[in-house]
Residue, then its C-alpha position, 0 to 999 in steps of 0.5 A: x722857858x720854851x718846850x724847845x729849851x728844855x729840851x734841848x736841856x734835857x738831852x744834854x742832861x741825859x748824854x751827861x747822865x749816860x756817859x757817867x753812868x757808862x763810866x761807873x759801870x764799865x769800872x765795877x765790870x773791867x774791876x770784877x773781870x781783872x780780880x777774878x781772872x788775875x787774882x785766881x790766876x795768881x792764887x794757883x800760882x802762889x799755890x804750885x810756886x809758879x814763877x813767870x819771870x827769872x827775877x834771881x839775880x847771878x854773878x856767874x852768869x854773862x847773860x840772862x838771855x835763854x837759849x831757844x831749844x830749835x832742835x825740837x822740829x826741823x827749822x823749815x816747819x818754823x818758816x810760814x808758821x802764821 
């Protein structure tokens, strides 16, 4: 085996190791991250009984869209807002 075999060899090996190693790590992180951001997110709404989606299903009602309450400002200060 030549020096320029294994090395060739060894930098393949590396790129393989690093590229899993990036892999696991950026698993565990983006999984702590999602855990504590989410789960604390939904423990204080579970706590206050938050609801973020209408999910209650109604016979009387044509719609589920809600109306947009624009009687709060002048409709010229929602023009160029971004």
């Amino acid at each position: 085996m030549t020096t320029k075999q294994f090395f060739t060899g060894f930098k393949t090996g590396m790129k393989n190791f690093g590229e899993n190693m990036s892999a696991i790590v950026n698993s565990i992180l983006l999984s702590i991250v999602y855990f504590i951001g989410i789960g604390i997110t939904a423990f204080f709404a579970k706590i206050k009984k938050k609801n973020f989606l209408d999910k209650e299903i109604s016979l009387k009602r044509k719609s589920y869209w809600n109306d947009l309450n624009l009687t709060k400002k002048k409709i010229e200060e929602y023009y160029k807002q971004f």
